[in-house]
SERO-4910 file (N, C-alpha, C, O; in steps of 0.05 Angstrom, whole numbers):
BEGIN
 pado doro    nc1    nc2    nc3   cac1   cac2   cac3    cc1    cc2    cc3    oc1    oc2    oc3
  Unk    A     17    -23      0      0      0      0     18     25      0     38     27     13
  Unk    A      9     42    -14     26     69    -20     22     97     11      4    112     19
  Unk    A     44     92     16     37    118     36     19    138     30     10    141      7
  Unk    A     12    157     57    -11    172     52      7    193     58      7    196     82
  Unk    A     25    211     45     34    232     51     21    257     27     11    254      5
  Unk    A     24    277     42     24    300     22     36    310      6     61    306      8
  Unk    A     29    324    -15     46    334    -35     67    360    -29     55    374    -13
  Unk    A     80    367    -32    103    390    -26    117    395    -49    120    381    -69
  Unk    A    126    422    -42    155    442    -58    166    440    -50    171    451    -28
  Unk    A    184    417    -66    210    410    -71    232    414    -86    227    410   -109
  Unk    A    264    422    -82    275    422    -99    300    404   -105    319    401    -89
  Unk    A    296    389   -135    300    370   -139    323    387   -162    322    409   -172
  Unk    A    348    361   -163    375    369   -182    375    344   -200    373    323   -187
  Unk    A    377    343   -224    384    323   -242    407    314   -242    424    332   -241
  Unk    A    417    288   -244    447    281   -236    449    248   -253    431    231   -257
  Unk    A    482    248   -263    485    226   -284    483    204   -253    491    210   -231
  Unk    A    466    173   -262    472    155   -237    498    135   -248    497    125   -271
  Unk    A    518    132   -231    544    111   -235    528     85   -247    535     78   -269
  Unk    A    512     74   -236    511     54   -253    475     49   -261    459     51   -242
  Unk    A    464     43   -288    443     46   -290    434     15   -293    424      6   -314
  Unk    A    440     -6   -263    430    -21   -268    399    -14   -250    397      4   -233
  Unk    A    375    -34   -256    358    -31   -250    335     -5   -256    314     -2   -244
  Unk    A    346     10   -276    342     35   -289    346     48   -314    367     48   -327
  Unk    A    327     58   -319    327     56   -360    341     74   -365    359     74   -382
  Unk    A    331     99   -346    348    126   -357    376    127   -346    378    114   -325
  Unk    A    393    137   -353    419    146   -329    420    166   -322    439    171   -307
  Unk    A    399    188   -330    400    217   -324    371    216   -300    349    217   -311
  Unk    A    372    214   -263    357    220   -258    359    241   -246    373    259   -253
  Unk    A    338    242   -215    336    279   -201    338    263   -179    329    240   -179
  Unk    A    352    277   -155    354    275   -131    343    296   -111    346    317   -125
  Unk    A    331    306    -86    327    323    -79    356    343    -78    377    332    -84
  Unk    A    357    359    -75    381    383    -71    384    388    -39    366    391    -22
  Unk    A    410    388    -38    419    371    -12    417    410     -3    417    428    -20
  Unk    A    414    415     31    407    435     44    382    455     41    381    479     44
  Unk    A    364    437     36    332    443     43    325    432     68    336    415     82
  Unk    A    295    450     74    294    443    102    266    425     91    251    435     74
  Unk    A    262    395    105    239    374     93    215    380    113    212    398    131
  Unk    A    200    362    107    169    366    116    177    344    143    184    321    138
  Unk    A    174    350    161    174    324    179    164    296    177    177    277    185
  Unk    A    142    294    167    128    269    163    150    253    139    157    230    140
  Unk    A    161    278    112    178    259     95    210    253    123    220    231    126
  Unk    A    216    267    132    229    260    146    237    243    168    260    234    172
  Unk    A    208    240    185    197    220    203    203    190    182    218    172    187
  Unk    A    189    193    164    185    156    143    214    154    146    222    138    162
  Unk    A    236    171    131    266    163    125    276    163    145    298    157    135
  Unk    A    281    165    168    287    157    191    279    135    205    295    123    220
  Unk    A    253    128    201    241    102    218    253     77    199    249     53    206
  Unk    A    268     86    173    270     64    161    302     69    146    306     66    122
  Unk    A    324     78    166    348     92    164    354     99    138    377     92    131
  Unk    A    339    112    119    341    119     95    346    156     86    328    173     86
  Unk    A    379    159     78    367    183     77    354    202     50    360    201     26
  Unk    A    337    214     61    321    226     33    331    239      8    322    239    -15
  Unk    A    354    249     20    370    253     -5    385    242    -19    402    254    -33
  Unk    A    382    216    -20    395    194    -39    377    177    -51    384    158    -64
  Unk    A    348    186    -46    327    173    -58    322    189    -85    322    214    -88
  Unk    A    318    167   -105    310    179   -139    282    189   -139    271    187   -117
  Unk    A    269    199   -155    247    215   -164    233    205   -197    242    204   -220
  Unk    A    208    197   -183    192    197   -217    180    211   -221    164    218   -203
  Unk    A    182    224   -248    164    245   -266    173    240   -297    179    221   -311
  Unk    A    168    275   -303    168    264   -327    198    259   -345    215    277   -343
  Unk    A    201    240   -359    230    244   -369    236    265   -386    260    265   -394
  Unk    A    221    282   -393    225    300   -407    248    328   -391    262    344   -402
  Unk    A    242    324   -366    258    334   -348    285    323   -351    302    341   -350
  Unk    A    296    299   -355    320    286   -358    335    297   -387    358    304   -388
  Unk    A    317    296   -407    321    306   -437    319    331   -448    334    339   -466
  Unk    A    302    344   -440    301    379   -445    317    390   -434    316    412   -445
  Unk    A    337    391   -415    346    414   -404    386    395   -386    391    372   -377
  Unk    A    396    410   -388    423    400   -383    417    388   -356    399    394   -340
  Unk    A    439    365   -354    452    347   -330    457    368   -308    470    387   -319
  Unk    A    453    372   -283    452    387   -263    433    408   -259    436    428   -245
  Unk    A    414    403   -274    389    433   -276    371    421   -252    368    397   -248
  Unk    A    360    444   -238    354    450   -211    325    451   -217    323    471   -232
  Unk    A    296    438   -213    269    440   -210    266    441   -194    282    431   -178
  Unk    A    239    456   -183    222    461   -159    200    449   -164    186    462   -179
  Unk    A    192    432   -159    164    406   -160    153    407   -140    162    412   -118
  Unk    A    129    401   -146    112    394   -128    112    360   -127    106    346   -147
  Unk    A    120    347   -101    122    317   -101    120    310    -78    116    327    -61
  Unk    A    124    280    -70    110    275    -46    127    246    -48    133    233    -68
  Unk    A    132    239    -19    144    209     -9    121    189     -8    101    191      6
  Unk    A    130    164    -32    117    147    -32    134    119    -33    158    124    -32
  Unk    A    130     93    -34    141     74    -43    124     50    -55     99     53    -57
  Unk    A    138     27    -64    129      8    -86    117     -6    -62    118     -4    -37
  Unk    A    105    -21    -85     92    -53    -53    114    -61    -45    107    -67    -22
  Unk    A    138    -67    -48    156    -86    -45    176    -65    -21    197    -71     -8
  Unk    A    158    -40    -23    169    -15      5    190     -7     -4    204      3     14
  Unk    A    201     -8    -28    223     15    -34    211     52    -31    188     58    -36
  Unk    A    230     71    -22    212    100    -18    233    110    -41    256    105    -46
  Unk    A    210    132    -55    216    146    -73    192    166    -78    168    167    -75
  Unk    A    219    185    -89    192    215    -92    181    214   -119    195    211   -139
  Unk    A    145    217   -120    136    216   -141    124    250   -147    119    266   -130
  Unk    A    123    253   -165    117    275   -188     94    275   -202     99    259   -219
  Unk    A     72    282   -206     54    271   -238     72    284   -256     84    305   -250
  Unk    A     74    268   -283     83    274   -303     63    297   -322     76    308   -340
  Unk    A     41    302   -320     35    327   -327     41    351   -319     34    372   -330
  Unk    A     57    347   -296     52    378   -278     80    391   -291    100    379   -298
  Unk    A     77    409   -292    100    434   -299    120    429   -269    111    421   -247
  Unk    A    145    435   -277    170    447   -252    154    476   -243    141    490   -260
  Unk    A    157    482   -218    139    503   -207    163    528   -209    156    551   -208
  Unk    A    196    519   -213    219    543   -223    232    516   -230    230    493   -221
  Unk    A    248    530   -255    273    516   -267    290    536   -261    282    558   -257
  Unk    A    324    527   -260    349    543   -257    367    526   -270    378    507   -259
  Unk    A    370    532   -296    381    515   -320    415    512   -305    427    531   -294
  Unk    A    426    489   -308    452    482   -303    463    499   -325    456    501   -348
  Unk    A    488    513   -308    510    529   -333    533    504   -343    546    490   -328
  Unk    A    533    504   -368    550    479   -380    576    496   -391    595    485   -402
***
């Protein structure tokens, strides 16, 4: 069963992953490390020594492909996990980045 958390503004960084096993893309987003979190996402990653900023993000891949490796989104997303209880932040893939800050290449 999928947690019941709320949705939040988040900001998430796109980053190459070392190895893309278990994973189609190699370009995903990580939260951006020195934000302050919602307690409840904080409370879950703690009760289960996980920290949140090393958890990946689904949305849309167009985010991975439109815009350079290290570009900075502000999403609206929320802590969820699979049946099998992996946690990860989900996105709807319709929703717009709420600010982009394009990586300088």
């Amino acid at each position: 069963m999928a947690l019941n958390q709320d949705y939040y503004q988040l900001w998430f960084e796109s980053f190459k992953i070392d190895s893309t096993a278990g994973h189609r893309d190699p370009i995903q987003l990580h939260l951006v490390k020195d934000q302050d979190l919602p307690i409840e996402i904080l409370d879950e990653c703690k009760n289960r020594s996980i920290d949140p900023f090393s958890l990946l993000t689904e949305c849309n891949k167009n985010l991975f492909y439109d815009y350079p490796v290290g570009t900075k989104y502000l999403l609206k997303s929320k802590l969820t996990n699979r049946e099998e209880g992996g946690l990860f932040f989900y996105t709807y893939y319709g929703w717009s980045p709420l600010k982009i800050i394009k990586a300088k290449n």
